[in-house]
PDB file of the backbone (N, CA, C, O) and the ligand in Angstrom, with CONECT records:
HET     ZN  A 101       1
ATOM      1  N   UNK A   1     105.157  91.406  90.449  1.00  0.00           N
ATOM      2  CA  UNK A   1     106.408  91.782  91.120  1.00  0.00           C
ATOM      3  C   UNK A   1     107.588  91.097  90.419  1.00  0.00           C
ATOM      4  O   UNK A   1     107.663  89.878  90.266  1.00  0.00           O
ATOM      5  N   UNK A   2     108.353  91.839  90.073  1.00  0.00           N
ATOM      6  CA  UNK A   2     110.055  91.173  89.411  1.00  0.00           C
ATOM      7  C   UNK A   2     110.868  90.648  90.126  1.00  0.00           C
ATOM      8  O   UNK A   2     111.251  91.150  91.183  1.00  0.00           O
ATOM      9  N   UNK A   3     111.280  89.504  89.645  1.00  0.00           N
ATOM     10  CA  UNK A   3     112.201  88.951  90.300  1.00  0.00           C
ATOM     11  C   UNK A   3     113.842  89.283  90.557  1.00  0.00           C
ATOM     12  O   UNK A   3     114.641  89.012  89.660  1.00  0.00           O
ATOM     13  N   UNK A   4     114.294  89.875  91.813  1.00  0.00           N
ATOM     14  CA  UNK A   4     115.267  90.755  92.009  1.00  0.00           C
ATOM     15  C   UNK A   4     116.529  89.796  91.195  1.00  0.00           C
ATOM     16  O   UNK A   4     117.080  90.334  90.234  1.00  0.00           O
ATOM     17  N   UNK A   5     117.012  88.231  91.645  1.00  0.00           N
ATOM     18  CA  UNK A   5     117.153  87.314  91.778  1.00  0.00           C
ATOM     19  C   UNK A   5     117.903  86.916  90.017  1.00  0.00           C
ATOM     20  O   UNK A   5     119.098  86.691  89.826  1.00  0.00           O
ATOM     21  N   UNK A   6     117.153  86.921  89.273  1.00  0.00           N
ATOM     22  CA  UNK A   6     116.989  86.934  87.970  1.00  0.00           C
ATOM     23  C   UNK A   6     116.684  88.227  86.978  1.00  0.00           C
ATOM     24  O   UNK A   6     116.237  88.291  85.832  1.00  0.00           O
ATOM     25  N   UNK A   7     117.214  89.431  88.122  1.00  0.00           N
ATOM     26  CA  UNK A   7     116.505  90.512  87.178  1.00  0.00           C
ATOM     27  C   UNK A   7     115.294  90.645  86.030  1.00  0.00           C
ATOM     28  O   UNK A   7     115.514  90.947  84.857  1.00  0.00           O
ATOM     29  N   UNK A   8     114.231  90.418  86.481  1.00  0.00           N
ATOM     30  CA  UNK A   8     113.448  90.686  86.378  1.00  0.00           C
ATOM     31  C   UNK A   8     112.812  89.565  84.926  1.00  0.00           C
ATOM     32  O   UNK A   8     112.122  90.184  84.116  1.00  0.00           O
ATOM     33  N   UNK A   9     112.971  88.427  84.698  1.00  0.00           N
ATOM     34  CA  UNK A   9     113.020  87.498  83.999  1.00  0.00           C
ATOM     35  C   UNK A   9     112.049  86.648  84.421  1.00  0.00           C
ATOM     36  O   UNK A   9     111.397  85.872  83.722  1.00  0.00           O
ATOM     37  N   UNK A  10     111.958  86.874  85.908  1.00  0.00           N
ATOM     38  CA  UNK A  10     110.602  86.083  86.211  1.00  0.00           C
ATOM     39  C   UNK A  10     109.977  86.957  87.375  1.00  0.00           C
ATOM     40  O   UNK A  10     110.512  88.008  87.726  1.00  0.00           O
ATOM     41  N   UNK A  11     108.638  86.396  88.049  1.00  0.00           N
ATOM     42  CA  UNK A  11     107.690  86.815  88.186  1.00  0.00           C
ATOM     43  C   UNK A  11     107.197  86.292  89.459  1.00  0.00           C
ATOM     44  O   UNK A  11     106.793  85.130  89.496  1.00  0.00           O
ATOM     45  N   UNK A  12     107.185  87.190  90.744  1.00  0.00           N
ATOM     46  CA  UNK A  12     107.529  86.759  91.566  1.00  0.00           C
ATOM     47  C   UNK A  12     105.592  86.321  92.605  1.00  0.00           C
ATOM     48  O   UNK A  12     105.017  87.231  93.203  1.00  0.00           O
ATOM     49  N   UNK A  13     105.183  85.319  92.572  1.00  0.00           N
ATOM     50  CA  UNK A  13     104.193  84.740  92.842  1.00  0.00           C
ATOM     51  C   UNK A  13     103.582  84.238  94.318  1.00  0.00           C
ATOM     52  O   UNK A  13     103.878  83.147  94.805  1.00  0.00           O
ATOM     53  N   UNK A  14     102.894  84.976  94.804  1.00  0.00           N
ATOM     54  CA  UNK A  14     102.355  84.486  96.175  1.00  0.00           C
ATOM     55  C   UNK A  14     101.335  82.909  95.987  1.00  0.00           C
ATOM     56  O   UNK A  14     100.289  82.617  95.408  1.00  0.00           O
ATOM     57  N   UNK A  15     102.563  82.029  97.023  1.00  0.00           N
ATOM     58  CA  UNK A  15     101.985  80.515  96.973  1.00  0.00           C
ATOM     59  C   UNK A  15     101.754  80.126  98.148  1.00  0.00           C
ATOM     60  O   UNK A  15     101.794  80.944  99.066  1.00  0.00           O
ATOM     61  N   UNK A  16     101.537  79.141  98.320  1.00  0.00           N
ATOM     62  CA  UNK A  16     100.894  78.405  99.423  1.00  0.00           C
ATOM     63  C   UNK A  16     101.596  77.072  99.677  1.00  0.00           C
ATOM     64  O   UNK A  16     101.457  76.488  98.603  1.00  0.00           O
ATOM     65  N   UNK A  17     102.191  76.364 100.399  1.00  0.00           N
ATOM     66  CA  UNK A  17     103.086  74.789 100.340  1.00  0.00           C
ATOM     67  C   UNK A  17     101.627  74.362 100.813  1.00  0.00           C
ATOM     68  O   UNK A  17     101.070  75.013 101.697  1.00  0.00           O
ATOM     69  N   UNK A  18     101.061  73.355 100.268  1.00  0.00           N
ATOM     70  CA  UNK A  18     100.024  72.710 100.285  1.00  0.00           C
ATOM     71  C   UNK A  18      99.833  71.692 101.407  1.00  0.00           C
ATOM     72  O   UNK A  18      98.706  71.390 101.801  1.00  0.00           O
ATOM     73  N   UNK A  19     101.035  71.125 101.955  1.00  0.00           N
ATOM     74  CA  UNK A  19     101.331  70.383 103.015  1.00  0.00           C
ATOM     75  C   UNK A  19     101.481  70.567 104.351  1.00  0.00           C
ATOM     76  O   UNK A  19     101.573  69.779 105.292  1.00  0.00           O
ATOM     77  N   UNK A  20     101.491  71.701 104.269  1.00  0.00           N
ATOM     78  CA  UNK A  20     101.110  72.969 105.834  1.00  0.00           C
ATOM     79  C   UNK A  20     101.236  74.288 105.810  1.00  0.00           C
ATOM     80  O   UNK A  20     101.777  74.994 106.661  1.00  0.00           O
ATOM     81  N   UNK A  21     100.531  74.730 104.440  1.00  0.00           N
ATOM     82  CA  UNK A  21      99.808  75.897 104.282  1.00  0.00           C
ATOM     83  C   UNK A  21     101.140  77.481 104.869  1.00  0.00           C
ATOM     84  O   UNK A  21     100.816  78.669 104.896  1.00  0.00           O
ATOM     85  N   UNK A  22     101.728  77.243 105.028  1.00  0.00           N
ATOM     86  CA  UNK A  22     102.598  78.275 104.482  1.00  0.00           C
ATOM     87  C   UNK A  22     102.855  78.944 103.716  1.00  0.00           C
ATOM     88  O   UNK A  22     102.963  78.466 102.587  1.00  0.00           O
ATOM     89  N   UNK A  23     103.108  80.522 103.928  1.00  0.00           N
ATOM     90  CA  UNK A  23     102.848  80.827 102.669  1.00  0.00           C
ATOM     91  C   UNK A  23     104.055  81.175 102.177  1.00  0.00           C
ATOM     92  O   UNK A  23     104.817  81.290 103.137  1.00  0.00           O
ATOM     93  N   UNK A  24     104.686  81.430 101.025  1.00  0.00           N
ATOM     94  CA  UNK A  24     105.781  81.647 100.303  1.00  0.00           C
ATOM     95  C   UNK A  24     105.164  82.830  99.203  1.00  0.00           C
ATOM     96  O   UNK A  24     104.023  83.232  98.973  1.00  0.00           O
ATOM     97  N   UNK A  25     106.656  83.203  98.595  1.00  0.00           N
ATOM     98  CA  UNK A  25     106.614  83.968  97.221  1.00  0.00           C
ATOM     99  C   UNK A  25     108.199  83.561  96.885  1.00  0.00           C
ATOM    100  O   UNK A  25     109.333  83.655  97.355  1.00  0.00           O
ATOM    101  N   UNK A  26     107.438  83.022  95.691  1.00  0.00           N
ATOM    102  CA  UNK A  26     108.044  81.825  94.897  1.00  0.00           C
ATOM    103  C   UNK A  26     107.957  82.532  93.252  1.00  0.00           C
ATOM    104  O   UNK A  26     106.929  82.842  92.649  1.00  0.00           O
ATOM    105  N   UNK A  27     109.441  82.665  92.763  1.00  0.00           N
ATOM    106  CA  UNK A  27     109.554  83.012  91.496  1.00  0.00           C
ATOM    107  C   UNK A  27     109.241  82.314  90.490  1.00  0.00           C
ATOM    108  O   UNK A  27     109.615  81.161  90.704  1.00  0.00           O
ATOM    109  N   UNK A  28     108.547  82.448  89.094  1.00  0.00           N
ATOM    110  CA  UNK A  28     108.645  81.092  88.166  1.00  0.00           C
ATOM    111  C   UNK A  28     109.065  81.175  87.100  1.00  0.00           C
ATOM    112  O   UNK A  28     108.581  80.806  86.030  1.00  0.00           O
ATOM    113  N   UNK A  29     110.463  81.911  87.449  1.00  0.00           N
ATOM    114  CA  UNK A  29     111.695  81.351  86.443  1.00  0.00           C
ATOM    115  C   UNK A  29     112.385  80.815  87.152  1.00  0.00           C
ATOM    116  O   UNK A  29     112.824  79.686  86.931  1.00  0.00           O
ATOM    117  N   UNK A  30     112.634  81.479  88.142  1.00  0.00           N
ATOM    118  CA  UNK A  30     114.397  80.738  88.892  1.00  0.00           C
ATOM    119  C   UNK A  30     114.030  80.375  90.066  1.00  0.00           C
ATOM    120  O   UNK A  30     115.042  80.154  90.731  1.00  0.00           O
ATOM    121  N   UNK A  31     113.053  80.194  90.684  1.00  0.00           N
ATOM    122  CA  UNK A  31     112.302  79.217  91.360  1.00  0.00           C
ATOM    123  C   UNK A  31     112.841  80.159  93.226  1.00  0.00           C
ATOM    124  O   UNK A  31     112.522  79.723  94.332  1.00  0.00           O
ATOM    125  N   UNK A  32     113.513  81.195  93.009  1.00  0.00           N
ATOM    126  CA  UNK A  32     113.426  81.797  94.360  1.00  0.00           C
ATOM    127  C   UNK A  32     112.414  81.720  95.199  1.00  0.00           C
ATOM    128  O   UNK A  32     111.258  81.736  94.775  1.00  0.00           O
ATOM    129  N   UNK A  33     112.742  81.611  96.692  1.00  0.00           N
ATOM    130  CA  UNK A  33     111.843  81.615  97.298  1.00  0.00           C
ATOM    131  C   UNK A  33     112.002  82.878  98.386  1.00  0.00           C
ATOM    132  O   UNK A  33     113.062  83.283  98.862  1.00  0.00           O
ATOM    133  N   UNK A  34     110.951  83.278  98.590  1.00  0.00           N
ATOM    134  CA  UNK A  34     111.243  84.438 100.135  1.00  0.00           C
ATOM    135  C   UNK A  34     109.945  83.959 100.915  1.00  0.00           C
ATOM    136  O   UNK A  34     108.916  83.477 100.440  1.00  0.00           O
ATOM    137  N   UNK A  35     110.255  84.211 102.195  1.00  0.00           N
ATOM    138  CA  UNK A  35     108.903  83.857 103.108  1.00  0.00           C
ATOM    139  C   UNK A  35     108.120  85.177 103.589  1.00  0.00           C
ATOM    140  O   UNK A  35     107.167  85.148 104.367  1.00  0.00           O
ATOM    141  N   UNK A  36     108.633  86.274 103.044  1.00  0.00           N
ATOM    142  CA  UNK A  36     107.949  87.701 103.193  1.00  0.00           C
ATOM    143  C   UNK A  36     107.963  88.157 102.484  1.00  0.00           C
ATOM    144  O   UNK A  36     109.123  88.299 102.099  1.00  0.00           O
ATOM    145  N   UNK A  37     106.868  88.878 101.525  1.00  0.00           N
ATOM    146  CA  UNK A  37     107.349  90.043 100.706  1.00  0.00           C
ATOM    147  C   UNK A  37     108.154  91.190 100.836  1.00  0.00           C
ATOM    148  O   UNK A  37     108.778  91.511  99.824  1.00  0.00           O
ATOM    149  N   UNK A  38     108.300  91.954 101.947  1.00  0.00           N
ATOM    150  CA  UNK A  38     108.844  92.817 102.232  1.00  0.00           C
ATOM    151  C   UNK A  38     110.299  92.809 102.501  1.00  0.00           C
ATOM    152  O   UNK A  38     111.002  93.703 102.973  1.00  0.00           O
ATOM    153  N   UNK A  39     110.642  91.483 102.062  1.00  0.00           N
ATOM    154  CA  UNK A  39     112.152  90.970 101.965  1.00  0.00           C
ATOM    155  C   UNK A  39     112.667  90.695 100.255  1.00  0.00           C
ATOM    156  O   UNK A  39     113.758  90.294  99.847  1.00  0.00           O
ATOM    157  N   UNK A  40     111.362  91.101  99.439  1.00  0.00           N
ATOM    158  CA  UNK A  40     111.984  90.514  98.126  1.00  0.00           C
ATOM    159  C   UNK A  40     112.280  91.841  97.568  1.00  0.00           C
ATOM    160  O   UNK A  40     111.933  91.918  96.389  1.00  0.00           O
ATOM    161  N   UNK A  41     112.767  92.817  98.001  1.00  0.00           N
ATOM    162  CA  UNK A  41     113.815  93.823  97.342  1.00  0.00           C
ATOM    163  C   UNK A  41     115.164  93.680  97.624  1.00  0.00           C
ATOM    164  O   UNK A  41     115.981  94.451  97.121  1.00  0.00           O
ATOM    165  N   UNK A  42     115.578  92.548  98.564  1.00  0.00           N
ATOM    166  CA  UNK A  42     116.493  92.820  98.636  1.00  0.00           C
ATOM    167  C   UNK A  42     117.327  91.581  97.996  1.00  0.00           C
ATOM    168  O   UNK A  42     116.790  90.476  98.059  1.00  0.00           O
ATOM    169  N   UNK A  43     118.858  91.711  97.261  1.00  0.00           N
ATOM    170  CA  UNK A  43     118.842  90.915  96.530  1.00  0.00           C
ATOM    171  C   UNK A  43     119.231  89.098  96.493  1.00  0.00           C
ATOM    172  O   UNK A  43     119.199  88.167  95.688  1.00  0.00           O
ATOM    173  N   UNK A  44     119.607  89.366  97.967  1.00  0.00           N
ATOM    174  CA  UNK A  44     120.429  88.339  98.172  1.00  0.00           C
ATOM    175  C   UNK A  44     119.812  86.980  99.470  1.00  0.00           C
ATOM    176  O   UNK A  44     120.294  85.918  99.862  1.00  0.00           O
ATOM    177  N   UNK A  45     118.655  87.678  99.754  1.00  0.00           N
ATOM    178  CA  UNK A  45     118.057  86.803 100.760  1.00  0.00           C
ATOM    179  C   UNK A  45     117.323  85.614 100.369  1.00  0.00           C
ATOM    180  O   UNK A  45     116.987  84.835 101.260  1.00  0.00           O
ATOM    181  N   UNK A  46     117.094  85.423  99.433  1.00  0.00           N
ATOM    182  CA  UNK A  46     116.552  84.353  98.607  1.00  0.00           C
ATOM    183  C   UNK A  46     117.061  82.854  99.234  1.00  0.00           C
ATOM    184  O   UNK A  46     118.182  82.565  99.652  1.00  0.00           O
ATOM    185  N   UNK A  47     115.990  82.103  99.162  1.00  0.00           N
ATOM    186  CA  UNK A  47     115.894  80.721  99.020  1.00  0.00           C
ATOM    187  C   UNK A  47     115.613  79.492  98.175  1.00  0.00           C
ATOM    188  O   UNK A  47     114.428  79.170  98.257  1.00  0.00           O
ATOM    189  N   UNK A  48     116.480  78.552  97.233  1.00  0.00           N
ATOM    190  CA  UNK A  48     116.336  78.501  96.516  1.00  0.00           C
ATOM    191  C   UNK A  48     114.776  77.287  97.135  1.00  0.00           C
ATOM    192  O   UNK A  48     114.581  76.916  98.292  1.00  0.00           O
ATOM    193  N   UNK A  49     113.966  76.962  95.948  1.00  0.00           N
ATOM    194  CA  UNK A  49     112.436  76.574  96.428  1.00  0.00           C
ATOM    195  C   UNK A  49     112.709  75.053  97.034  1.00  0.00           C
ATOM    196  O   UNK A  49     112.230  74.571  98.060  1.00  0.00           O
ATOM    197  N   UNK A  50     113.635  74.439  96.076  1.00  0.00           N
ATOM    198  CA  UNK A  50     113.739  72.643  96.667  1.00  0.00           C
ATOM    199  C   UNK A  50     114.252  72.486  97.940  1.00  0.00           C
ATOM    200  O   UNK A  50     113.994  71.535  98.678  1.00  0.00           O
ATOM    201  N   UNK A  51     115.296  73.825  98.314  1.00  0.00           N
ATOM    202  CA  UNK A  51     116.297  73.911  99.262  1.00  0.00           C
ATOM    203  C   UNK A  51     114.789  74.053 100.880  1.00  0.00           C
ATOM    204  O   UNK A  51     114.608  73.279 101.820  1.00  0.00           O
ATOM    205  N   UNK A  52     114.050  75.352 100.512  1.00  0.00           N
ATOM    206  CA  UNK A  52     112.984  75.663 101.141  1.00  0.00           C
ATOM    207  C   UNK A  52     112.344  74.742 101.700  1.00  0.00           C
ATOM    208  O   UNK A  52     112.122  74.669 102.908  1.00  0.00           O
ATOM    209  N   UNK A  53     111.900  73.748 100.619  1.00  0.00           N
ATOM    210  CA  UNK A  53     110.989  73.054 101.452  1.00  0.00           C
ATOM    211  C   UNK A  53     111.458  71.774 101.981  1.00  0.00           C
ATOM    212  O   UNK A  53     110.827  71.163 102.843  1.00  0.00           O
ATOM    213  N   UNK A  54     112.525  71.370 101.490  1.00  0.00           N
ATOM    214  CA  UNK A  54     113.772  69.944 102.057  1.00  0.00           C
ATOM    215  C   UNK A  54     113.199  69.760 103.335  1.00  0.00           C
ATOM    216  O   UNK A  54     112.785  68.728 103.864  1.00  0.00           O
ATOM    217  N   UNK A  55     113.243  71.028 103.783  1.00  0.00           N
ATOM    218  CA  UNK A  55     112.832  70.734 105.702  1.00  0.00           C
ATOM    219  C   UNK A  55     111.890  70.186 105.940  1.00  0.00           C
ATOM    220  O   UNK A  55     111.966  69.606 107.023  1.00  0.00           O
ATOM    221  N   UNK A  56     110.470  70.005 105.161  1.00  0.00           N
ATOM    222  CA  UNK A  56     109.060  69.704 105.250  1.00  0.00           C
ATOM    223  C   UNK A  56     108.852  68.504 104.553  1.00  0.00           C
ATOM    224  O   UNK A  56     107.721  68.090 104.301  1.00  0.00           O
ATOM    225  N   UNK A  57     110.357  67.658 104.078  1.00  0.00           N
ATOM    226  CA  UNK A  57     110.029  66.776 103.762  1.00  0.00           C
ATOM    227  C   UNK A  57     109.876  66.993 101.793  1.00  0.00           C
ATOM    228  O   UNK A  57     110.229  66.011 101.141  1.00  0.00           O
ATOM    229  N   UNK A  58     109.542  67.819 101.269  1.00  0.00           N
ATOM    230  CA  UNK A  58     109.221  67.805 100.254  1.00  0.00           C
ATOM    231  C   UNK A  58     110.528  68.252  99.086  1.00  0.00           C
ATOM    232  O   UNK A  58     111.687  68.534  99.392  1.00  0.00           O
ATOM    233  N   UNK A  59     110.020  68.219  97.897  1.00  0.00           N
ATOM    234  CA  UNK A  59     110.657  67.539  96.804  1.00  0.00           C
ATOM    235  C   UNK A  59     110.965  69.023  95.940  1.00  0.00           C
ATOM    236  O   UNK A  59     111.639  68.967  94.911  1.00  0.00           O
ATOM    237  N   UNK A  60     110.471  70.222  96.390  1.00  0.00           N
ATOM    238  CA  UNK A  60     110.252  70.906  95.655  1.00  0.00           C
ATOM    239  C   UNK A  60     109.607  70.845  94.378  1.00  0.00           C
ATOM    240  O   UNK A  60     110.160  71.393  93.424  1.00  0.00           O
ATOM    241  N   UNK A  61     108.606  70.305  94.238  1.00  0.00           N
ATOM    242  CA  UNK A  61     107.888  70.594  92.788  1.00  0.00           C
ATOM    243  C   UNK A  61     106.337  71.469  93.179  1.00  0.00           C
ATOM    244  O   UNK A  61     105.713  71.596  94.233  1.00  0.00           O
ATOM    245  N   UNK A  62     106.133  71.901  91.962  1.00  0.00           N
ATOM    246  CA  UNK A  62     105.041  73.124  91.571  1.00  0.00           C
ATOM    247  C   UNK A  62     103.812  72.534  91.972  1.00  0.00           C
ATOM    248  O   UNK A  62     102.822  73.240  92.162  1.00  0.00           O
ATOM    249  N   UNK A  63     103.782  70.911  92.164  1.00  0.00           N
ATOM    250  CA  UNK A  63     102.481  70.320  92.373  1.00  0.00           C
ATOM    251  C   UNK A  63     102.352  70.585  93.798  1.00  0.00           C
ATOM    252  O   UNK A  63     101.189  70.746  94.167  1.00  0.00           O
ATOM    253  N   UNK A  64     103.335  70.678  94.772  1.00  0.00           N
ATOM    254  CA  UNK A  64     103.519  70.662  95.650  1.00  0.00           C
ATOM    255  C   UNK A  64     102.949  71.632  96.645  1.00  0.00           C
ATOM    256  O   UNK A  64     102.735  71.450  97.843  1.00  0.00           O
ATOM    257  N   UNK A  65     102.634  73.301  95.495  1.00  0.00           N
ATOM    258  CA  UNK A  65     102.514  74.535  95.951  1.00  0.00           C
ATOM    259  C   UNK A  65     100.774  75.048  95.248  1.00  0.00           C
ATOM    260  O   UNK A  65     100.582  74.982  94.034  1.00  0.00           O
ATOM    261  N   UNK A  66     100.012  75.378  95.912  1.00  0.00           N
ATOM    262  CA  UNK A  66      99.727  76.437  95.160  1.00  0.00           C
ATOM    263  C   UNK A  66      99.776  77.645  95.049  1.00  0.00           C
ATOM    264  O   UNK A  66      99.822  78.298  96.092  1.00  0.00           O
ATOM    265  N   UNK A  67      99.783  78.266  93.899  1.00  0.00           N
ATOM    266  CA  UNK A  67      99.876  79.479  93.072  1.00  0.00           C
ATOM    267  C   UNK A  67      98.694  80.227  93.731  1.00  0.00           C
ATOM    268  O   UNK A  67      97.582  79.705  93.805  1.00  0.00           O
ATOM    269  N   UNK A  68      98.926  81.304  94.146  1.00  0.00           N
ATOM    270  CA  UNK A  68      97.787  82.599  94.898  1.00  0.00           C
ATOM    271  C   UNK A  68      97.041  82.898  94.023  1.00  0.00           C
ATOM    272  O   UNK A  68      95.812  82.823  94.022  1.00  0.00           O
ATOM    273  N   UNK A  69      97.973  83.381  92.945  1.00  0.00           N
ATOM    274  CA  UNK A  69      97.326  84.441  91.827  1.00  0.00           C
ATOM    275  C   UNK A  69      97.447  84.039  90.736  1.00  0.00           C
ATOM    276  O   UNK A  69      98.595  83.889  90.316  1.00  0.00           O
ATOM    277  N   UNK A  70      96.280  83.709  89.852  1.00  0.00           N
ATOM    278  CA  UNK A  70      96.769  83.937  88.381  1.00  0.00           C
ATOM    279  C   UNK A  70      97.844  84.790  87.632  1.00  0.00           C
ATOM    280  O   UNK A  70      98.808  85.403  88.091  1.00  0.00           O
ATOM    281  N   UNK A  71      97.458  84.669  86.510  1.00  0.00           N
ATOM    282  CA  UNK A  71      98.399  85.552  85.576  1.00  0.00           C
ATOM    283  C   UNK A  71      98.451  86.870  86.046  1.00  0.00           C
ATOM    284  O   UNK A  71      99.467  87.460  86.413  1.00  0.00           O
ATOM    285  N   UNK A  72      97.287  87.310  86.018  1.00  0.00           N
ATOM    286  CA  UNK A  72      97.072  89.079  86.322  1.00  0.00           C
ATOM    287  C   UNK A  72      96.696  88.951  87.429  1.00  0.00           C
ATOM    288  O   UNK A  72      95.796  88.130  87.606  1.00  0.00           O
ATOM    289  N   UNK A  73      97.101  89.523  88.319  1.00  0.00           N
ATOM    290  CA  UNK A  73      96.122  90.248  89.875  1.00  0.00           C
ATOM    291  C   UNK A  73      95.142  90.820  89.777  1.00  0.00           C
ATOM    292  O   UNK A  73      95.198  92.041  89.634  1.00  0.00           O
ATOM    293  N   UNK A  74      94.122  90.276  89.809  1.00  0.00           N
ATOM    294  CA  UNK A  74      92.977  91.317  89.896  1.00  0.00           C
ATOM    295  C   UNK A  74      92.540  91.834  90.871  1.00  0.00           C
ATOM    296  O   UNK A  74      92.863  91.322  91.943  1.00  0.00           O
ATOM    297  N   UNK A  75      91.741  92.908  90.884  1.00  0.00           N
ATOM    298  CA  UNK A  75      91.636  93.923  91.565  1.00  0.00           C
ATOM    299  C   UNK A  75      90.916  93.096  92.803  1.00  0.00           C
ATOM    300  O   UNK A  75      89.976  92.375  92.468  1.00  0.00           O
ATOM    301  N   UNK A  76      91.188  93.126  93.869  1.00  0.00           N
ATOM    302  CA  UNK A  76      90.534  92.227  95.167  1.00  0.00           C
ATOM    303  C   UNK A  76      89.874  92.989  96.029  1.00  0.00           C
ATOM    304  O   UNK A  76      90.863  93.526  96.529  1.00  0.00           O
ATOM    305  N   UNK A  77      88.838  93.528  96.681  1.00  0.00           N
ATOM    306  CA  UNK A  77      88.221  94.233  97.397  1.00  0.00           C
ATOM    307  C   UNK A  77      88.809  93.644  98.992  1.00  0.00           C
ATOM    308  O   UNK A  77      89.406  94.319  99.830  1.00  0.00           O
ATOM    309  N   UNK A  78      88.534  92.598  99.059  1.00  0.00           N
ATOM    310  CA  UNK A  78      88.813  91.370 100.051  1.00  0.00           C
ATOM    311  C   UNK A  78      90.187  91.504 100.667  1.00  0.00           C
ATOM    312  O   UNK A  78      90.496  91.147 101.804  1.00  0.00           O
ATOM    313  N   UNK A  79      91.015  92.101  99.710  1.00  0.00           N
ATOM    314  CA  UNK A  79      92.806  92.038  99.867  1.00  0.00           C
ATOM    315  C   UNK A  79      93.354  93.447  99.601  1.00  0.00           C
ATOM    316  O   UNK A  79      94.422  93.682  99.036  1.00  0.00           O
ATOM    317  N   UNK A  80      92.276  94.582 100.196  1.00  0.00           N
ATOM    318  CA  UNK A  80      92.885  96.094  99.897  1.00  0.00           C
ATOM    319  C   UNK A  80      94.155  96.205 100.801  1.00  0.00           C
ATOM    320  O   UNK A  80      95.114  96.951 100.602  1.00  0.00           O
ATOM    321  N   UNK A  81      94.030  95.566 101.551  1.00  0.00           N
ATOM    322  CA  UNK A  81      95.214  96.315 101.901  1.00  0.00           C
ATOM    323  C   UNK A  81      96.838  95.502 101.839  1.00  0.00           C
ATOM    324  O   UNK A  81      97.834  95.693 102.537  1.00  0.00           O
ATOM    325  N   UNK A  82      96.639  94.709 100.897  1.00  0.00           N
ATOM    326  CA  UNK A  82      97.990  94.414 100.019  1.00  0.00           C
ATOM    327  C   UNK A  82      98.148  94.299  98.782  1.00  0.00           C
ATOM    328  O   UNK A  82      97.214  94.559  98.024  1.00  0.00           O
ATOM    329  N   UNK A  83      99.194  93.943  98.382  1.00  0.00           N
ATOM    330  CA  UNK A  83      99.399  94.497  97.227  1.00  0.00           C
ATOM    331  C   UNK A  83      99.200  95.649  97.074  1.00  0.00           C
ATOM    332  O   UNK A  83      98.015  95.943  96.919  1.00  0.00           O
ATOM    333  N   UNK A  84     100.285  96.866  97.044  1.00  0.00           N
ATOM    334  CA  UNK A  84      99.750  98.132  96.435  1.00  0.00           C
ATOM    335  C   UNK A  84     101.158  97.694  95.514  1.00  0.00           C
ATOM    336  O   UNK A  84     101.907  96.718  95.530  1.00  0.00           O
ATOM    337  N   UNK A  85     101.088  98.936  94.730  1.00  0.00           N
ATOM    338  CA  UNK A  85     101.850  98.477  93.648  1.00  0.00           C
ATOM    339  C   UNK A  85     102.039 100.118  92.713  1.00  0.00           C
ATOM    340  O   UNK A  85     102.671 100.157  91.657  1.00  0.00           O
TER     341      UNK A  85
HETATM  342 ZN    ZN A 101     113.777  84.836  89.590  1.00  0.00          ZN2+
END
């Protein structure tokens, strides 16, 4: 998914805040954050990620999160019914 945010420069990533499992989609160029997918078309709702998690105490860094998906999405039997694309 492209990042609206940065036109399309980065790559918009389903994560996890590791510290109470929330989930985010978190860009990794410009570090946007949205707490729904179905909000990342639009262009301006964005959160920036350090700003995001300030509330939880945290620092915003990448150690902080994990990453859903690798590089490529692969095909998930488990997860048909998201991601369509
Ligand atoms: Zn971006």
């Amino acid at each position: 998914m492209k990042c609206p945010r940065c036109d399309g420069q980065g790559v918009i990533r389903p994560a996890r805040i590791n510290a109470n499992g929330l989930a985010i989609w978190l860009c990794d160029e410009c570090d946007a954050v949205w707490s729904s997918p179905s909000e990342i078309s639009s262009k301006g709702n964005f959160v920036d990620f350090s700003h995001f998690v300030a509330r939880f105490g945290l620092k915003g860094l990448w150690s902080e999160i994990t990453i859903l998906d690798s590089h490529a999405p692969a095909a998930d039997p488990a997860r048909e019914s998201e991601g369509r694309e």
